[in-house]
MARMI-618418 format. One record per residue (C-alpha): y, x, z. Coordinates in nm, 2 decimals, always signed. Example, Ala and Ser with C-alpha at 12.3 -4.5 7.8 and 13.67 -1.06 7.14 Angstrom:
// residues 2
+--------+--------+--------+
:     py :     px :     pz :
+--------+--------+--------+
:  -0.45 :  +1.23 :  +0.78 :
:  -0.11 :  +1.37 :  +0.71 :
+--------+--------+--------+
This chain:
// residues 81
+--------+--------+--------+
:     py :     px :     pz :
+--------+--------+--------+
:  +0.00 :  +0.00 :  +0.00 :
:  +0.23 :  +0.28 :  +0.11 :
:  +0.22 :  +0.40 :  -0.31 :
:  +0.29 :  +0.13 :  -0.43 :
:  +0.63 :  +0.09 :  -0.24 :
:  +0.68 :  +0.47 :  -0.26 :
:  +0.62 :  +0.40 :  -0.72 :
:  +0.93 :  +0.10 :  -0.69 :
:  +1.12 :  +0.28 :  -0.50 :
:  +1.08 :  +0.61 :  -0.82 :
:  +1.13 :  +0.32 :  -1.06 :
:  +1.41 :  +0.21 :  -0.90 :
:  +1.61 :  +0.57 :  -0.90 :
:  +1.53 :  +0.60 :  -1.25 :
:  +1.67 :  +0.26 :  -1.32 :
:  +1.99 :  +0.33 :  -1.14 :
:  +2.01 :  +0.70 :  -1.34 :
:  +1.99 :  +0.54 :  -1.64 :
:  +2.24 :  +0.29 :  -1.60 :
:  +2.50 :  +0.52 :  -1.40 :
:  +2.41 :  +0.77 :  -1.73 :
:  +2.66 :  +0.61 :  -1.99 :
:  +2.70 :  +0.78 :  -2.35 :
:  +3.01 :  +0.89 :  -2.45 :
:  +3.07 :  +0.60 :  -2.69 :
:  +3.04 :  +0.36 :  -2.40 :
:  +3.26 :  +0.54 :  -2.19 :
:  +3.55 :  +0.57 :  -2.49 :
:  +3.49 :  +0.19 :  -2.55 :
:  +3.55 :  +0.12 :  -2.18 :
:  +3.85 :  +0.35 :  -2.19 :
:  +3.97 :  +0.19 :  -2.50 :
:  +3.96 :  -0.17 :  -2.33 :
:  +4.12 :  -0.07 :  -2.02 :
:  +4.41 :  +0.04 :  -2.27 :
:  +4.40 :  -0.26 :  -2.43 :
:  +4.43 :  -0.51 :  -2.12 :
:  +4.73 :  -0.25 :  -1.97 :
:  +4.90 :  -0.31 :  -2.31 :
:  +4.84 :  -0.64 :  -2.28 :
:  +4.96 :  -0.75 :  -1.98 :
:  +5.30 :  -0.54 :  -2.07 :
:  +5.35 :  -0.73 :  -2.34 :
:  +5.28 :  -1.05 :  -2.17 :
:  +5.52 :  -0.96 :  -1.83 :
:  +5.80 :  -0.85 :  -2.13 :
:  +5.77 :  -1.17 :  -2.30 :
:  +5.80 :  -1.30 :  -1.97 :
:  +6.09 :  -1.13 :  -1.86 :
:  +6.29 :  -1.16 :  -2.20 :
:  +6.22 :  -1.55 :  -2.12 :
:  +6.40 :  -1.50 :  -1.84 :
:  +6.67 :  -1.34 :  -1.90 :
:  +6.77 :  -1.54 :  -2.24 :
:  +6.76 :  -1.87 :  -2.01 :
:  +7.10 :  -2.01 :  -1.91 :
:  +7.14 :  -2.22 :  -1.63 :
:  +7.46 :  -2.38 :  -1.42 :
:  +7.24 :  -2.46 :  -1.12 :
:  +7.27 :  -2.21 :  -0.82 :
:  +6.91 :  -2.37 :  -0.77 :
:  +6.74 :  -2.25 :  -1.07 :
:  +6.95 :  -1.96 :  -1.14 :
:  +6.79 :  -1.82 :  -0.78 :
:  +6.44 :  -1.88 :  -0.87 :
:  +6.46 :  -1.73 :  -1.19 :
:  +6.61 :  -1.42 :  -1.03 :
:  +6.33 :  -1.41 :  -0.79 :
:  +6.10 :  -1.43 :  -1.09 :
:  +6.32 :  -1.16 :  -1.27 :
:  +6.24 :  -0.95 :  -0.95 :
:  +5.88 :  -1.06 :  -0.91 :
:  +5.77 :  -0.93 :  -1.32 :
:  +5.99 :  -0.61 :  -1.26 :
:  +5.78 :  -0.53 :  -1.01 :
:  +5.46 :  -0.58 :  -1.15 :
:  +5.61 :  -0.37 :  -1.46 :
:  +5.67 :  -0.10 :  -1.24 :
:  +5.33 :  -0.13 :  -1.07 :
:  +5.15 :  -0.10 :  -1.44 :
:  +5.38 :  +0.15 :  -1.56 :
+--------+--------+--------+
């Protein structure tokens, strides 16, 4: 009984060599989309902030929130960046 749990626990290395043992293609695809959600997402808080600051508003009200906004994507640009 003993080899048979000693032979899963083998398997089981091997297994978890194998798939911690990524090719070089893999790990530039990875890469790439890593690259590609970070460019992304700074498109998406740009966008965002352009939205912002192209909106015109009379209301202390709104004008407050979307400064807080403003603040809030400026951040998370830094933070990215």
């Amino acid at each position: 009984m003993a080899r048979g749990w000693e032979s899963k626990s083998v398997e089981e290395q091997l297994a978890n060599q194998q798939a911690e043992a990524k090719t070089p293609s893999e790990r530039a695809r990875q890469a790439s989309a890593v690259a590609a959600d970070k460019t992304r997402r700074l498109q998406a808080l740009e966008l965002q902030r352009e939205q912002i600051l192209n909106e015109k508003t009379s209301s202390p009200h709104r004008r407050a929130a979307l400064q807080a906004a403003l603040n809030e994507i400026e951040e998370q640009l830094r933070q990215i960046s």
